[in-house]
C-alpha positions in Angstrom: -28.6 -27.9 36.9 -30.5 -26.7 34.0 -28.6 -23.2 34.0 -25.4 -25.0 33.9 -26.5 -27.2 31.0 -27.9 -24.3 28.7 -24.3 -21.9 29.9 -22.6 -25.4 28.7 -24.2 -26.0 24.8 -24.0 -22.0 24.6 -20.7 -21.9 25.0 -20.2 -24.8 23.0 -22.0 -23.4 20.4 -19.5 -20.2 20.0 -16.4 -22.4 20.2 -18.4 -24.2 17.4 -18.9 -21.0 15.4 -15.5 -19.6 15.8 -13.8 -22.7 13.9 -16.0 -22.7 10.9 -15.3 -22.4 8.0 -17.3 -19.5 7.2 -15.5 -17.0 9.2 -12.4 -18.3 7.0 -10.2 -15.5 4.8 -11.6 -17.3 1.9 -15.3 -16.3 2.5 -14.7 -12.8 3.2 -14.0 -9.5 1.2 -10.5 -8.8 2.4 -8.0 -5.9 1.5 -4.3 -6.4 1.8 -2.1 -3.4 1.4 1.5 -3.2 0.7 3.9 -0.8 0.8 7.2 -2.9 -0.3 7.6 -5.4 -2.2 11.1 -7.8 -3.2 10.8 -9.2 -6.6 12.5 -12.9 -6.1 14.0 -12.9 -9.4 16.6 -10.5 -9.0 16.5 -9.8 -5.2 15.5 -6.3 -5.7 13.1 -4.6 -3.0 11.0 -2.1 -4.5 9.2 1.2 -2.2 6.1 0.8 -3.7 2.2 0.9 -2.6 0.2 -2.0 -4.4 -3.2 -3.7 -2.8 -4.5 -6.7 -3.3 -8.7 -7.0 -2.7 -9.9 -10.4 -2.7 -13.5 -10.6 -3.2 -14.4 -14.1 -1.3 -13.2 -16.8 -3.3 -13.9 -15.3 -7.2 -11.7 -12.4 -7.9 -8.5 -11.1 -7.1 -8.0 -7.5 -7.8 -4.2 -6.4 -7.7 -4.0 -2.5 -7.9 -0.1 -1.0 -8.2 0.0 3.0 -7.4 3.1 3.6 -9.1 1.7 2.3 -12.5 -1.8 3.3 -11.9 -2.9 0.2 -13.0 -5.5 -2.7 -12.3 -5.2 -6.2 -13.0 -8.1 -8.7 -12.2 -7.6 -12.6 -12.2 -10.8 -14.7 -11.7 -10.0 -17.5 -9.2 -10.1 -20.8 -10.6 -9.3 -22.6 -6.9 -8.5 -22.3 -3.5 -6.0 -24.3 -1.6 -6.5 -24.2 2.8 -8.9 -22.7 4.8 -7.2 -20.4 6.6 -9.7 -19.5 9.4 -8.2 -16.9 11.9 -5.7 -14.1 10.4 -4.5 -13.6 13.8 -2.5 -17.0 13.9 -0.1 -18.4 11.4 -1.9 -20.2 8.5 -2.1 -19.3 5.0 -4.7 -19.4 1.9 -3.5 -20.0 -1.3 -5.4 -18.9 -4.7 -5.1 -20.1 -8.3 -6.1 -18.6 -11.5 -5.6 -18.3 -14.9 -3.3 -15.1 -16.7 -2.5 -15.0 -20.6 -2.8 -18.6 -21.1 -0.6 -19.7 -18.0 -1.8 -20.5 -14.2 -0.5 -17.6 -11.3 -1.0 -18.1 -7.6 -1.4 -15.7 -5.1 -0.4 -17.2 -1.6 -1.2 -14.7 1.5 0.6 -16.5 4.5 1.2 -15.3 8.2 4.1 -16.8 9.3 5.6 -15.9 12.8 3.7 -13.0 12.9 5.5 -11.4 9.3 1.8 -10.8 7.1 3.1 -11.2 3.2 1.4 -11.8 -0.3 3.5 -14.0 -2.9 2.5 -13.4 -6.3 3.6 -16.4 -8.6 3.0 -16.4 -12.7 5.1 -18.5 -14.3 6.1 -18.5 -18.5 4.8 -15.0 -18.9 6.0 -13.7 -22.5 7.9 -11.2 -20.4 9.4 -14.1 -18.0 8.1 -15.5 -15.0 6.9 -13.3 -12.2 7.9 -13.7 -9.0 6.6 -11.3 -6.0 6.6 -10.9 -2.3 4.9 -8.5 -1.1 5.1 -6.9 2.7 1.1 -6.5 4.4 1.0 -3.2 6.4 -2.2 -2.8 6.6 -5.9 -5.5 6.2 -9.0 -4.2 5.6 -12.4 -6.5 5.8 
């Protein structure tokens, strides 16, 4: 009976563990690659390689390949816990950019992985991006 009992609160235990918030995409270091992209202002889709490192839940590092540049945002909040990539959930991220709030929301929905990148009243006009994940590194 005592075997059963200890089996029991140890596998209790992992169910525990696996629905914490600590193994959320918010507490880890997470790559997210793209290859394509479709700017949602004009409907254009654009063959290019940009990535997207997310450093737990301070910095977002965007890197576009066809610029060769590097943008970092410093997250100023973070909107769900989105605790197992593998099923449908998002996270959403909010941070500051030239005076104006951006968000960077990376959703699974019906198994399609994207990144939306949001800033809105830019100089240059509002931004608005989704991005294609092909590949996730953590």
């Amino acid at each position: 009976m005592r075997t059963n009992s200890a089996l029991f609160l140890l596998l209790l235990s992992f169910c525990v563990q696996a629905q914490t918030p600590a193994n959320s995409v918010s507490t880890l270091v997470m790559q997210w690659k793209s290859s394509a992209f479709i700017d949602e202002t004009t409907n254009d889709r654009v063959e290019a390689t940009n990535n997207f490192i997310i450093d737990k839940s301070s910095t977002i590092e965007w890197n576009q390949a066809t610029e060769d540049a590097k943008q970092l945002f410093i997250i100023k909040s973070v909107d769900n816990q989105w605790v197992d990539i593998n099923s449908d959930g998002y996270v959403k991220y909010v941070f500051d950019c030239y005076n104006t709030e951006g968000t960077l929301t990376i959703r699974r929905k019906t198994g399609l992985l994207t990144v939306s990148l949001e800033i809105r009243g830019l100089p240059s006009g509002d931004l608005s991006l989704l991005f294609e994940v092909v590949e996730i590194i953590y």
